[in-house]
C-alpha positions in Angstrom: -82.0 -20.6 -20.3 -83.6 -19.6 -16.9 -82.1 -21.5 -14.0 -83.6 -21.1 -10.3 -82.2 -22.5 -7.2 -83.6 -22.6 -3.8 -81.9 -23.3 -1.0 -79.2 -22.6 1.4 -78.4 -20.4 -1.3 -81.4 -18.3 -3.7 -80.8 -17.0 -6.8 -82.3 -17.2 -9.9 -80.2 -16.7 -13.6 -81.2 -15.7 -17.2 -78.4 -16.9 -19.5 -78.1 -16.8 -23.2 -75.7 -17.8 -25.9 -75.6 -15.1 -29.0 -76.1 -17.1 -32.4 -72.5 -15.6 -33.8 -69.8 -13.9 -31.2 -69.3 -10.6 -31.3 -66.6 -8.7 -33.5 -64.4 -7.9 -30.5 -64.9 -11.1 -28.7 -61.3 -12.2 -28.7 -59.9 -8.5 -28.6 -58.6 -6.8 -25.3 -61.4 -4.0 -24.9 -64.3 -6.9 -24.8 -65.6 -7.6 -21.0 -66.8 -10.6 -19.9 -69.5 -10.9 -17.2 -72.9 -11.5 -16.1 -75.5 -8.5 -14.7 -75.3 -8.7 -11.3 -78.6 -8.0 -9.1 -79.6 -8.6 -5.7 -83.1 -9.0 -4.5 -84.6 -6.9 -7.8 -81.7 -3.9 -6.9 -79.0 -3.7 -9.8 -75.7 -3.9 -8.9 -73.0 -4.1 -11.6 -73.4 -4.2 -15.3 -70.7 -6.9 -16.0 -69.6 -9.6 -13.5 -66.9 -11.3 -14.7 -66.3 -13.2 -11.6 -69.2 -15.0 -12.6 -68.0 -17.0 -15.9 -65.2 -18.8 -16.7 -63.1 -17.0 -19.9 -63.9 -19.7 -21.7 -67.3 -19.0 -21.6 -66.8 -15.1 -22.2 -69.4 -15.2 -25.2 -71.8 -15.7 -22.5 -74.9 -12.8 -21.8 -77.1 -12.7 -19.4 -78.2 -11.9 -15.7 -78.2 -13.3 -12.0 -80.4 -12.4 -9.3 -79.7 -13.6 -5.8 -81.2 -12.3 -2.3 -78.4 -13.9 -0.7 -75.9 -11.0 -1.5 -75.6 -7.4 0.0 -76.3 -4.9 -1.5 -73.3 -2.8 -0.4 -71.1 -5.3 -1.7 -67.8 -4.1 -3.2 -65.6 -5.5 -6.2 -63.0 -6.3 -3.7 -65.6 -8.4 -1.4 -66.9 -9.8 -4.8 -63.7 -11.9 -5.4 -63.6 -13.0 -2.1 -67.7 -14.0 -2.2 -68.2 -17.8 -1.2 -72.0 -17.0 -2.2 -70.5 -15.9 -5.7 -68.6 -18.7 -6.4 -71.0 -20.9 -5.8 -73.5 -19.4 -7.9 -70.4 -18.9 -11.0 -69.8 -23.0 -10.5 -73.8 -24.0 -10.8 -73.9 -21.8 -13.6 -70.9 -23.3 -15.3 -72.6 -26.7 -15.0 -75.8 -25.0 -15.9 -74.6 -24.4 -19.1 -72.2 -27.7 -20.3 -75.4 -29.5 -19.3 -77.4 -27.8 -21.7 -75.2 -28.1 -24.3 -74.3 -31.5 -23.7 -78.3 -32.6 -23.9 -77.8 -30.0 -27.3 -75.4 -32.3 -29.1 -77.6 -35.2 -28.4 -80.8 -34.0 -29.4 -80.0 -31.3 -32.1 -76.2 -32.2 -33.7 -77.0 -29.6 -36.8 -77.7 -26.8 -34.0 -75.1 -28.0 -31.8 -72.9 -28.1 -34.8 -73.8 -24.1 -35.7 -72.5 -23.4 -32.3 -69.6 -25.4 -31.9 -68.5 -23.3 -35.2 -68.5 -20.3 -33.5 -67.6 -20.9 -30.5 -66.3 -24.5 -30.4 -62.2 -23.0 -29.9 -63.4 -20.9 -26.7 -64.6 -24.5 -25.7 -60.8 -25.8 -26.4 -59.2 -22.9 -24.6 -61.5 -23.9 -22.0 -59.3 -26.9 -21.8 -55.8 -25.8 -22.3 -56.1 -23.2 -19.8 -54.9 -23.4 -16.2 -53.0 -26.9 -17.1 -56.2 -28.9 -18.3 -58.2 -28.3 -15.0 -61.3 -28.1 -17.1 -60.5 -31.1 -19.7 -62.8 -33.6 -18.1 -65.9 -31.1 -17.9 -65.6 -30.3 -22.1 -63.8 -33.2 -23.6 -67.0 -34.1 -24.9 -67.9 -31.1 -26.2 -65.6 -30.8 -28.8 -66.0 -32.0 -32.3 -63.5 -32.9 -34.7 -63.5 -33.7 -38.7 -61.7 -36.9 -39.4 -60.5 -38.5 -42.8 -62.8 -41.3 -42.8 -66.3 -39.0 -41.4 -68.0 -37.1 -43.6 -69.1 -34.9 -40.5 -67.6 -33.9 -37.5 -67.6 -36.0 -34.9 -66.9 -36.0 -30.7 -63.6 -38.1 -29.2 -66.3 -40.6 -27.9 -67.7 -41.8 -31.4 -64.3 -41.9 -32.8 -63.2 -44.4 -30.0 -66.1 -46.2 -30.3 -65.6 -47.0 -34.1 -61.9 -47.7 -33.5 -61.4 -51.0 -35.3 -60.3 -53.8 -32.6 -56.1 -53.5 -33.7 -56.2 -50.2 -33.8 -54.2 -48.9 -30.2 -54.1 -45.1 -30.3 -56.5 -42.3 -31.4 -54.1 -40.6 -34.3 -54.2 -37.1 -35.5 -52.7 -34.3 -38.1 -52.3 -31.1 -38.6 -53.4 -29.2 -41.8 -55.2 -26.4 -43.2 -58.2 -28.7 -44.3 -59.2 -32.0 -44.3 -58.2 -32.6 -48.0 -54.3 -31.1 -47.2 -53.7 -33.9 -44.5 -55.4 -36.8 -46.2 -52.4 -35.7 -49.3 -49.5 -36.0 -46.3 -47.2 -38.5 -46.9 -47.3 -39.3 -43.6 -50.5 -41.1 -44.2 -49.0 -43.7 -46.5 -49.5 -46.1 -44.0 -52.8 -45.2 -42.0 -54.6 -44.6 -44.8 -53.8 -48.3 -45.8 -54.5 -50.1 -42.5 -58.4 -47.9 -42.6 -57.3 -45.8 -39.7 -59.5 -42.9 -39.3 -57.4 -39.5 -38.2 -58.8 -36.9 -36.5 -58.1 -33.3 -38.8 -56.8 -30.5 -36.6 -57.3 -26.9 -38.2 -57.1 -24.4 -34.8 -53.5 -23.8 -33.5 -54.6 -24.3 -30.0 -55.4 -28.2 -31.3 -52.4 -29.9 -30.7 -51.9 -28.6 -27.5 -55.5 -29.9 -25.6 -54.1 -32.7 -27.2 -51.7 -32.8 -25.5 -52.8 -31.2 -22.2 -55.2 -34.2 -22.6 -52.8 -37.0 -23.1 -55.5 -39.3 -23.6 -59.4 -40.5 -23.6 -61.0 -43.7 -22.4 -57.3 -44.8 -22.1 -56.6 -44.6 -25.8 -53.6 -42.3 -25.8 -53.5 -39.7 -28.4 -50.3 -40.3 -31.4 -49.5 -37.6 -34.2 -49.2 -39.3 -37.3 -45.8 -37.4 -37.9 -44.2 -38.0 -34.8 -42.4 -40.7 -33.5 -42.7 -44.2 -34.4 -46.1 -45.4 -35.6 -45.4 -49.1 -34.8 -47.9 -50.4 -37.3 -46.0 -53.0 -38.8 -44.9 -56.2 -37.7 -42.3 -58.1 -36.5 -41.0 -59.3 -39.5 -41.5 -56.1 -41.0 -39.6 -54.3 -38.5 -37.1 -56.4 -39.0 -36.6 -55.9 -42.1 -36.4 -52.3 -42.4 -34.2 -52.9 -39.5 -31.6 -55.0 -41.8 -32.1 -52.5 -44.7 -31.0 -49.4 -42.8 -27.8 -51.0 -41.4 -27.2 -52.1 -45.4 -27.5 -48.9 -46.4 -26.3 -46.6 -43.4 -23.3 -45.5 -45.7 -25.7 -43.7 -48.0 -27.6 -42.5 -44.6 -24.7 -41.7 -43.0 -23.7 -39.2 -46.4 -27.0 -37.4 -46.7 -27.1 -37.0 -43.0 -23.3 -35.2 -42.6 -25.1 -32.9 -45.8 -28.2 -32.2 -43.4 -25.8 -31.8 -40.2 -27.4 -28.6 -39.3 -30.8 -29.2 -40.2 -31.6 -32.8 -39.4 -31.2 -35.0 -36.0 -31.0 -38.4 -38.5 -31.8 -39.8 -41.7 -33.7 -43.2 -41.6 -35.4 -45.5 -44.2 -39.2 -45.2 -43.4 -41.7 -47.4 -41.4 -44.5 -45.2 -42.9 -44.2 -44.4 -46.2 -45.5 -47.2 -49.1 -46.0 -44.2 -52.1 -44.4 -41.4 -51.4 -40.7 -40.6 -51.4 -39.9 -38.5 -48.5 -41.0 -37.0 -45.2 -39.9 -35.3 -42.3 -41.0 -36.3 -38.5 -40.1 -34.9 -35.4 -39.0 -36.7 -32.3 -41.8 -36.5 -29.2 -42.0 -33.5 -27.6 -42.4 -30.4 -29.4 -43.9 -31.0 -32.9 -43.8 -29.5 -36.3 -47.3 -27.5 -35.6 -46.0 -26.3 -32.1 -43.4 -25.0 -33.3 -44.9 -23.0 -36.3 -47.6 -21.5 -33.6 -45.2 -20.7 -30.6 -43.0 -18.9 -33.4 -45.6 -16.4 -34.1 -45.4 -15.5 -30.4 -43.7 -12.9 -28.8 -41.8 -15.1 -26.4 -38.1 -15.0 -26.5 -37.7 -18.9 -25.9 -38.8 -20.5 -28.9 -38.2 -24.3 -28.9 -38.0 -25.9 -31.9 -39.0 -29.3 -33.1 -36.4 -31.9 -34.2 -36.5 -33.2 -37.4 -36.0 -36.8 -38.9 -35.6 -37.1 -42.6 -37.5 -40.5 -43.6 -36.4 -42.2 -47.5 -39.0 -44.6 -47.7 -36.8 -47.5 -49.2 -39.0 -48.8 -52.2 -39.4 -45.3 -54.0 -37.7 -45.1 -57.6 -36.3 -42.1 -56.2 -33.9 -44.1 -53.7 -32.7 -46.3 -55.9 -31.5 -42.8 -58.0 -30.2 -41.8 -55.1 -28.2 -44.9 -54.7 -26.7 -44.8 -58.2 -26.1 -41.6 -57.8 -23.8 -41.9 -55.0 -22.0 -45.6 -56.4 -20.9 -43.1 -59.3 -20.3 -40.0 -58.0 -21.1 -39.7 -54.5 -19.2 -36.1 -54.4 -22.9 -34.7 -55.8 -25.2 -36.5 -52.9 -25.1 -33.2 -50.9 -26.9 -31.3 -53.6 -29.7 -34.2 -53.8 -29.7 -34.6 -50.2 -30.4 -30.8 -50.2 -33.0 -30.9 -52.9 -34.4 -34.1 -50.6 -35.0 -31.9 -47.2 -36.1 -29.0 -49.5 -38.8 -30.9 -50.6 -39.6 -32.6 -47.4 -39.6 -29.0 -45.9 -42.4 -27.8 -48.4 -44.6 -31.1 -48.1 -44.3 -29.9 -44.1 -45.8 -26.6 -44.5 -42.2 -25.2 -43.8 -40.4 -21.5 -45.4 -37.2 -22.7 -47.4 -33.9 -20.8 -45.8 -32.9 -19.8 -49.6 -35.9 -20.2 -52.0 -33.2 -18.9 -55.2 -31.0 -21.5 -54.2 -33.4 -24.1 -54.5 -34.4 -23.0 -57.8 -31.5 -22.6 -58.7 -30.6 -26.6 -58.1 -33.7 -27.6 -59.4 -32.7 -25.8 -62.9 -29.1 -27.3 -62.5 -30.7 -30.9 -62.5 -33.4 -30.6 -65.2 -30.6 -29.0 -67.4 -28.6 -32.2 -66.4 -31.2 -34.7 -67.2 -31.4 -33.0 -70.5 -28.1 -33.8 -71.5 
């Protein structure tokens, strides 16, 4: 891309994106940075004053007559001239990828796969000062497209009923379309965007929304996809059976916050959901950090109230409600695995698991 600006302000800039990042890209030892001339007369080999870190994959050169030729690192960061030229050149380049995703998705698409999570850094960093410059340069799979798509053509296929743009966390697209959390989306036709990167949920986020659609995890908070009547319901049914609740929940004490009947599940049996704030997938990433404050998410234990497996555990506990903390156990184990989560004492599951197959046996 060859760029050439007269003005108050000459230079002229030779940029190019590399068809696959380098292996040390994301390592410590790799310099960012542009070559660095003035009138013809080379001055530094690597420039990183001018582009952003999100745009370290960057190569090329910049040539301006505008700068002296004397002129020092220290005077570089200080350069009005510089940070000029690093802004045009910024815009320079979003432009030309943004008139790339138009005209050549397949092309745009090999890019965005190499590149595409610098793009969502891009985002995340310096609290989201950058967000309106790339949020539509970032694609997303979904459960509904067979190809990625941009936040815009999701919105614009939203179905008219449909209030927020929903998400989830997985390892592919095939892992969160199995979630149970999905019982319900998957039966209103909700399309849910797939996030794979661990930076994903937090330009999210740092986002908050798009074209005023606000963004909503799908295993977080309350959905509020059902109606009135349905609300009610549910509302009637947990008070009926907040004895049972109230038992699994005092078994859960140091794992849960509460144990509900579900507004989201119609198949499956059991999930966990956290309350807004920090989520499941936050917490897994800023636990593989070296900070020393690692929040962590709180978790809800949702029964969906129409499973087979309720109505067990409601026998179980009219007869001999002395064994619900071993099911209620077994319950949150299994909700833990469905989440992605490491069991605390994998033997002792087992081990409970062997106790009630032996017992069915008899």
């Amino acid at each position: 891309m060859l760029i050439n600006v007269e003005g108050k302000l000459d230079y002229r800039a030779l940029i190019f994106i590399p068809k696959r990042p380098p292996m040390n890209l994301y390592s410590e030892k790799y310099e960012k940075g542009l070559q660095l001339y003035s009138k013809g007369v080379f001055i530094m080999e690597k420039c990183k004053e001018l582009v952003p870190d999100y745009l370290r994959f960057v190569k090329g050169l910049v040539d301006s007559s505008d700068l002296d030729l004397n002129i020092s690192r220290e005077t570089l960061q200080k350069s009005r001239q510089l940070k000029e030229i690093a802004e045009n050149v910024e815009k320079r380049i979003l432009s030309r990828l943004e008139r790339l995703l138009k005209n050549d998705y397949d092309r745009y698409l090999e890019f965005f796969k190499n590149f595409g999570i610098n793009l969502k850094f891009g985002i995340y960093d310096d609290f989201g000062l950058k967000k309106d410059l790339l949020k539509d340069l970032i694609l997303y799979e979904t459960t509904n497209e067979d190809k990625m798509i941009t936040l815009k053509e999701y919105v614009e296929k939203m179905p008219k009923d449909q209030e927020f743009i929903y998400f989830a966390s997985g390892k592919s697209k095939v892992a969160v379309q199995a979630i149970p959390q999905m019982d319900l989306i998957k039966k209103k036709g909700y399309d849910v965007l797939v996030l794979t990167d661990d930076v994903d949920e937090f330009v999210l986020n740092i986002m908050g929304e798009y074209n005023k659609k606000q963004f909503k995890s799908v295993n977080q908070g309350e959905l509020d996809l059902l109606s009135d009547e349905e609300k009610e319901e549910i509302k009637n049914l947990n008070e009926q059976k907040k004895p049972l609740l109230d038992k699994i929940k005092e078994a859960l004490k140091d794992e849960v916050t509460d144990v509900v009947l579900s507004k989201r599940l119609t198949d499956s049996a059991v999930c966990l959901v956290s309350t807004d704030g920090v989520s499941f997938e936050m917490e897994k990433v800023i636990s593989n950090m070296p900070n020393e404050n690692k929040p962590k998410a709180e978790k809800i234990l949702e029964i969906n109230p129409n499973h087979n497996l309720f109505k067990a555990l409601e026998k179980i506990y009219l007869e001999n409600p002395l064994e619900i903390d071993d099911y209620a156990d077994l319950l949150y184990s299994q909700a833990l695995l469905i989440e992605g989560f490491d069991l605390k004492d994998p033997v002792d599951f087992a081990n409970k698991m062997n106790d009630l197959i032996i017992k069915m046996a008899k």
